[in-house]
C-alpha positions, -999 to +999 in steps of 0.1 A: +548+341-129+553+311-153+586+306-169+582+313-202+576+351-184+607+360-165+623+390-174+649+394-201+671+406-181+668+379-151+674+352-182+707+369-189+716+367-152+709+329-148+731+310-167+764+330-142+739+317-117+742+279-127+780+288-135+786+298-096+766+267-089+789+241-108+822+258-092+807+256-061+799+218-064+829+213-079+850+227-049+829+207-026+808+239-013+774+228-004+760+263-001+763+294-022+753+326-010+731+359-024+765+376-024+782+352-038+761+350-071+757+385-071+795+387-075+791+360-105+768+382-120+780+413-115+751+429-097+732+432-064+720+404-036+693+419-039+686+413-074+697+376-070+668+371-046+644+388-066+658+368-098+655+337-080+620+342-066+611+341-100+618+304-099+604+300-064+635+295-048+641+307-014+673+304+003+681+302+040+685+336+059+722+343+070+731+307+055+722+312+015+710+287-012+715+250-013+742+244-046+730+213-056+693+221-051+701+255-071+717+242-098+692+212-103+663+240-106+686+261-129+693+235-154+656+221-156+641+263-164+675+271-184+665+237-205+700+224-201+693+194-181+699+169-211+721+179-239+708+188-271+722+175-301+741+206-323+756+204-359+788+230-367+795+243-401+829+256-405+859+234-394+887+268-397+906+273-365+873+288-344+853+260-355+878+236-345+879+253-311+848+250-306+847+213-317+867+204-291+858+221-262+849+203-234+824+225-212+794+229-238+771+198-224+770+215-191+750+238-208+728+213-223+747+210-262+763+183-279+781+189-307+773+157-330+780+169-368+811+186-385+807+202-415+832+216-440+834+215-478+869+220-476+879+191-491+914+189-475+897+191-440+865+161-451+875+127-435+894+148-410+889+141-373+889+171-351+882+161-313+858+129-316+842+147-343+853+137-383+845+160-410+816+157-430+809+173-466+788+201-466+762+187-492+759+160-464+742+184-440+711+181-445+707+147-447+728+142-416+710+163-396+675+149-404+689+119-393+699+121-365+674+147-357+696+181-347+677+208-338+709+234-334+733+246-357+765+263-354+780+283-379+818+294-375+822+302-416+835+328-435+811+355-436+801+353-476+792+318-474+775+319-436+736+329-446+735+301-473+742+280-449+722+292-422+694+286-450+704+247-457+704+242-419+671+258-414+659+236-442+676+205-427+647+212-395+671+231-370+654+254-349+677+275-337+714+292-352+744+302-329+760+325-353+799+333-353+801+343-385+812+376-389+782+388-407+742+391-389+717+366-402+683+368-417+655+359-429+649+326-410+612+326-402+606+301-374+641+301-365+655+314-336+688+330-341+721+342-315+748+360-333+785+365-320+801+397-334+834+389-323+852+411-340+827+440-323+837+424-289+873+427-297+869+466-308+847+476-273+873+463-258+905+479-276+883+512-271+880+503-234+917+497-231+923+527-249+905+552-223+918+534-192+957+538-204+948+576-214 
């Protein structure tokens, strides 16, 4: 099986892989176990070999998977082994969160371009990032070639601006708009209902206190 053909549902699983995989290194553990990322994951050993032997990794019987070696291999099929350069649009508090944090390039992004047509927020520097005008944006990301955008605006504005970043070349959205995207042939697109998130939760909450 090539990569471009595992399983939806083994893609899901191996970004908690890589996740295990960085703690791991990071505490100094040079081995991670079946159980262990089966834990990470929430699911079985069982499934972690099988989602593993997808990517022809094998570990060691009774002694588990080599971190380093795991993670390597997990970075280069999860394409996160360089970081890719990303644009945000939207520099309100989430945007500015997400400005700013640190962890994104372990996943291969690199946030490179603020955007905001706020004009009390333009010239503004948020993290090492300063605030660009939004009729910048195109420009700005032909140039220095972006292929991701973000969007963290308010919902009415957020699919015109998925449309000037689709025209600006990027290929693919991370939407946190509150509002589902469309219409973006050739464009692949992840949206984050937060506010969705936030209710199955509250409605979770609400059955395990009743």
């Amino acid at each position: 099986m090539s990569e471009a053909q595992i399983p939806d549902p083994t893609l899901e699983r191996l970004p908690l892989y890589y996740r295990r995989c960085l703690e791991a290194l990071g505490r100094h553990e040079p081995v991670v176990s079946s159980d262990d990322l089966a834990v990470a994951a929430d699911t079985q050993a069982a499934i972690v070999r099988k989602d593993l032997g997808h990517l022809a990794e094998r570990g060691r019987p009774g002694v588990g998977y080599e971190a380093d070696r795991l993670a390597a291999r997990l970075r280069e099929v999860l394409g996160v082994d360089h970081p890719r350069p990303a644009a945000l649009v939207g520099a309100g508090s989430l945007g500015r969160a997400l400005a700013r944090y640190p962890g994104f390039e372990a996943y291969g992004l690199k946030i490179v371009l603020l955007f905001d047509n706020d004009p009390d927020k333009i010239g503004r520097k948020f993290g090492k990032l300063e605030v660009e005008p939004t009729e910048n944006l195109i420009a700005s990301i032909r140039k220095r070639k972006v292929q991701i955008g973000i969007v963290a605006t308010p919902a009415e504005v957020a699919q015109h601006v998925a449309q000037m970043l689709a025209r600006a070349g990027v290929r693919a959205i991370w939407n946190f708009a509150p509002r589902r995207l469309t219409d973006l042939p050739g464009v692949v697109v992840k949206n984050e209902d937060l506010a969705r998130e936030l209710a199955v939760l509250c409605h979770r909450l609400s059955w395990t206190q009743g």
